[in-house]
N, C-alpha and C positions, 0 to 999 in steps of 0.2 A: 145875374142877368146883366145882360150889356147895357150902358145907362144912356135910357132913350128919354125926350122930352113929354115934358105933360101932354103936348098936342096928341105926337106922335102914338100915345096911350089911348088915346079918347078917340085915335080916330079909327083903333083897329075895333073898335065896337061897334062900328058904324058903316055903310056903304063907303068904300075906298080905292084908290088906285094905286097900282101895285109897280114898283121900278124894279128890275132886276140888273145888275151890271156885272159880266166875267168880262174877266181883261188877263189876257195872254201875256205872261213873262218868262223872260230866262233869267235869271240874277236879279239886274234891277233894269234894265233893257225892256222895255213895253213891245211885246209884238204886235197884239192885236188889243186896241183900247174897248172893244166894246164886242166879243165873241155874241154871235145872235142866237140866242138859244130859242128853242121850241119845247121844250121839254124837260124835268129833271127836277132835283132834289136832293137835300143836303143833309142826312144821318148823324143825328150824335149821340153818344152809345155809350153809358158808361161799362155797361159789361164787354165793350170790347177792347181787344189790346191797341188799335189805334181809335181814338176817339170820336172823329171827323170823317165822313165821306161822301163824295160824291157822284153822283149819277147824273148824264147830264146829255141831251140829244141835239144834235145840232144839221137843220137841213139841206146843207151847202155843200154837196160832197167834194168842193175847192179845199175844201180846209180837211178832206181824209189826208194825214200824212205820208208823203214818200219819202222825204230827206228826215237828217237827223236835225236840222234847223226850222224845220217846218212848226207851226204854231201851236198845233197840236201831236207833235214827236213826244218821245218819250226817254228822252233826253236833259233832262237837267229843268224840261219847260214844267210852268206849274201855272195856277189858276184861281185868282184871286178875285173871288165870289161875294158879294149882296147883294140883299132884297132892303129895299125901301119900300116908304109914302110918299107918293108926287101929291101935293096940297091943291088945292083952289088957288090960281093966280099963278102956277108953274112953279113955286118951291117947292123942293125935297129932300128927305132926311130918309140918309139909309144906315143898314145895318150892317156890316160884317159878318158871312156868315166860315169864313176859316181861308185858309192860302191852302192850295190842295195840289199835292204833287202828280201830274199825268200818269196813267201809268199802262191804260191798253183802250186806246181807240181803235175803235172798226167799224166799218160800212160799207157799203156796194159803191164801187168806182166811178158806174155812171148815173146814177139818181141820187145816191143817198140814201137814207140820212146817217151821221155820224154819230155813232155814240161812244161815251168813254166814260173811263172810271179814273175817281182821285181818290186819293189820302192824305192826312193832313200830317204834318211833320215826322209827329213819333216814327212813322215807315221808317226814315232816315237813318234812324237810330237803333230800329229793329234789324234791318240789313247790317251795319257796320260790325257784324260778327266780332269776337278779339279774334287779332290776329295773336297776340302772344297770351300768356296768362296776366293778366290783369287783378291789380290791388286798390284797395282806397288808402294804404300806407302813405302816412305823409298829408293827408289831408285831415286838419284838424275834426272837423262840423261835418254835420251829414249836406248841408246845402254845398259846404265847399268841394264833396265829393262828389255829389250830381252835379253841379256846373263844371268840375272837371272832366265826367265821362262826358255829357252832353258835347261840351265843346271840343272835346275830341273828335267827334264827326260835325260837327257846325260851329267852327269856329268863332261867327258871330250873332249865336242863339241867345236870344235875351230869358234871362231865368229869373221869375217872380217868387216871390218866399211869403206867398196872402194866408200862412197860418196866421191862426188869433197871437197876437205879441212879437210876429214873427219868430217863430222859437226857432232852435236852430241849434241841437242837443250836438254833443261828439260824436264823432262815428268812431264805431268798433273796425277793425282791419278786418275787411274781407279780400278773396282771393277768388276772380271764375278763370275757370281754364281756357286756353283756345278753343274758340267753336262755341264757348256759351254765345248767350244773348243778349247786347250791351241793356236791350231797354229793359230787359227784365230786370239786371243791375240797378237802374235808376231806377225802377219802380219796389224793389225790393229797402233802396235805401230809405225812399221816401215814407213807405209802411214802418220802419225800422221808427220812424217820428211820428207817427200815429197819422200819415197822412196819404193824399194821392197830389199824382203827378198827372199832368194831361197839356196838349196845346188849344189853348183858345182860341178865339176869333181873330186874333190880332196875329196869331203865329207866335204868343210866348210860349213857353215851357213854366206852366202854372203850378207850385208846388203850394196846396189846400187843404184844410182839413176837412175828412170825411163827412161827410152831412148826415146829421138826423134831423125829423121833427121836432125833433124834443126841445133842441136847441137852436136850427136854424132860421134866417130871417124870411117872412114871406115875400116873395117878390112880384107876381101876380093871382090874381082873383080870376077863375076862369068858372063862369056862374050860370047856369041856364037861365031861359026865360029873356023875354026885351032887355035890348042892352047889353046882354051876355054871351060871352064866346062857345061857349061848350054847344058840341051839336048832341053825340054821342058819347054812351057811357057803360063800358060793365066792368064786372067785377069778380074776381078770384079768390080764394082762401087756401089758404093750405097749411100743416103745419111739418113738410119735408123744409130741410135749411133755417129751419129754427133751434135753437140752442139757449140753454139758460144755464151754462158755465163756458168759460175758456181756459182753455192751459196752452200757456206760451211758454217753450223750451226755448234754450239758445246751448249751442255747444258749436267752437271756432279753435280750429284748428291751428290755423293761423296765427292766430294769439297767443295759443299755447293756454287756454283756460278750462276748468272745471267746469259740465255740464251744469246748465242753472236750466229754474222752471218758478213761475208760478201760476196760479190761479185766480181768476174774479169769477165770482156767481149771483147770479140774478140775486138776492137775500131780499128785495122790496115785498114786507108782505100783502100788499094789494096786487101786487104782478101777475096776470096769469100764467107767467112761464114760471114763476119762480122755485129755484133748489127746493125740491121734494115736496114738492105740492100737487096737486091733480094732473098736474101737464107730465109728471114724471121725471128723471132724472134724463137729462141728454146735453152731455159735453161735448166739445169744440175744441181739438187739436191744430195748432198754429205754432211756427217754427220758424228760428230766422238764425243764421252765424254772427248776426250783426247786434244779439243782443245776447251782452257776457254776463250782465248783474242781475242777480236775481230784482232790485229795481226797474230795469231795463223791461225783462220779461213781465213785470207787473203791472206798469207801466203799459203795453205792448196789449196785454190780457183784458184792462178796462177798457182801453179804447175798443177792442174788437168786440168786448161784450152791450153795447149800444148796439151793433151793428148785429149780431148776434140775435138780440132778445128782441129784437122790428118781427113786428106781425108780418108772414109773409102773405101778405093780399096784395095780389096785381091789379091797380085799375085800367085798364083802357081805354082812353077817349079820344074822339075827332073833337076840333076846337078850329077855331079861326087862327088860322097860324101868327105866332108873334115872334119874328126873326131874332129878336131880342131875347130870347130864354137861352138859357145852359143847361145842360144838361147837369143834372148833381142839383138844380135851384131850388128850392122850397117853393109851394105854389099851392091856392088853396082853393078847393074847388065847392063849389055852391049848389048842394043839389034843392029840392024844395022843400025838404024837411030836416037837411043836417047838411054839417060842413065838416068837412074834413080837411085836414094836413097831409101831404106829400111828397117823398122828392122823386124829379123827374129823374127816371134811371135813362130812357131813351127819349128821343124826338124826331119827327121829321119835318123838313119845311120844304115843303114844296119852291118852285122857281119860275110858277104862271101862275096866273089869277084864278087858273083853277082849281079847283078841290082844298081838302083841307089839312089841317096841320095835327098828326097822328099822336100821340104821348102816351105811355108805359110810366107808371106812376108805383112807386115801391114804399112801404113802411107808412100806411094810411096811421093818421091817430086822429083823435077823435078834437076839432077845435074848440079850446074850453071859454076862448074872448066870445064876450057879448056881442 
């Protein structure tokens, strides 16, 4: 979660007012300081390949674009997005909600209104194709091979490494062909460390480790009843995309090495998924060129089996929106008989004072604190 003040926490439980600010750039050039929005809202997704998006209406059909320097073109222009708290006495504290690249306004010429769609960096990176075949040869660390793809197409992309200890293993030599996908690349490398990659609010390239319950920290309380955000609530079960083994191969051609593989299996005997217990036997095949040793793939196997053995129950809830969450956050929700642990797979945040803030919650467990 984005690190917001005690006030600014206390006050989203409470009757509030709401700032919103898009301000229009090319580069570092401000076109328009304060875009007037009507309408819209800001998507974070961890199931999507870019992380951040936006939807956004605006009713001045002056700002429908004609030129390729116009404010809202689709040209290089991009859209840097929060929502705040305006206080009692005119202070206010806002939030960040992503830099989002333009990419298809439209509207009627002579009323309006304008609407358009962004994405947040990753696009950048998903477009830059290889032009030739491409290797991570010569780069020691897996970080030093994703800051070297990334800044092949963004020169001056800042790349954070907020794994726990900042680890930061070797990378194995891989090779994609012309016409692969650069960001599959970095996100390929990233899993390669037991980790994701995504851009934040701030516009880094965040390289993190994957969240569970199990072990992640809570960062808000979203509780029914006075005081409490949560409006709406349901809930899903299922046990399709559940798994209680992994097998991680790795075979790299490019190296010139001997196919490796291993295995982790749920073995906890309290577990309901666990190897050969009621739940039955159902493995999980995962595969990467970027892991040569059979450590590597072991390695590769634990991590994904966490992620693996999460109860799949989807919760769904409306909440008072908090500009301030991430998606991937731990967040723990209050119903009036039990609490539960969650991480936020999706969110939305609204960009008016009305309606409310959507969240898709994955891998509920059950909270054992007093």
């Amino acid at each position: 979660m984005h690190s917001v003040s005690a006030a600014f926490l206390t006050a989203l439980t409470t009757s509030h007012s709401i700032r919103v600010t898009v301000t229009a750039m090319v580069g570092s050039t401000v076109l328009v300081a304060d875009v007037p929005v009507t309408d819209g809202s800001v998507t974070l997704d961890r199931g999507s390949k870019v992380r951040r998006s936006l939807s956004m209406t605006v009713a001045d059909p002056k700002l429908l674009p004609w030129s390729a320097s116009d404010p809202l073109a689709v040209y290089g222009q991009k859209l840097v997005v929060s929502r705040g708290i305006r206080f009692a006495g005119g202070a206010f504290e806002d939030v960040p909600l992503g830099t989002f690249r333009v990419n298809e306004p439209t509207g009627d010429t002579l009323t309006g209104p304008v609407t358009l769609t962004g994405q947040s960096s990753e696009c950048y990176i998903a477009d830059d194709k290889f032009l030739v075949p491409t290797s991570t040869r010569g780069y020691a660390t897996c970080v030093d091979a994703i800051t070297y793809l990334v800044r092949q197409t963004l020169p001056s992309a800042v790349i954070v490494n907020a794994t726990a200890g900042a680890r930061n293993p070797a990378c194995a030599v891989a090779t994609w062909n012309t016409g692969a996908d650069r960001w599959d690349a970095v996100q390929q490398i990233a899993l390669s460390m037991g980790a994701e990659i995504y851009v934040d609010a701030l516009d880094r390239f965040v390289i993190a480790d994957i969240p569970t319950p199990l072990t992640s920290s809570v960062v808000w309380d979203i509780a029914e009843g006075q005081g409490g955000t949560l409006m709406t609530a349901s809930r899903q079960m299922s046990r399709n995309a559940v798994y209680n083994a992994v097998v991680a191969s790795g075979q790299n051609a490019a190296a010139n090495t001997a196919p490796v593989s291993a295995v982790a299996y749920d073995d906890e005997l309290s577990s309901p998924t666990r190897w050969d217990g009621p739940f039955g036997r159902a493995p999980k095949h995962i595969s990467s060129s970027l892991w040569t040793t059979v450590g590597q793939c072991q390695t590769a196997a634990d991590y994904a089996l966490f992620d693996a053995i999460a109860p799949n129950v989807t919760t769904s809830i409306s909440a008072i929106p908090n500009p301030a969450l991430e998606a991937g956050d731990c967040v723990r929700v209050r119903y009036a008989d039990r609490r539960e642990l969650a991480i936020v797979q999706s969110l939305t945040i609204p960009l008016t004072a009305e309606g409310s803030s959507s969240l898709t919650l994955r891998g509920g467990k059950e909270d054992p604190s007093p």
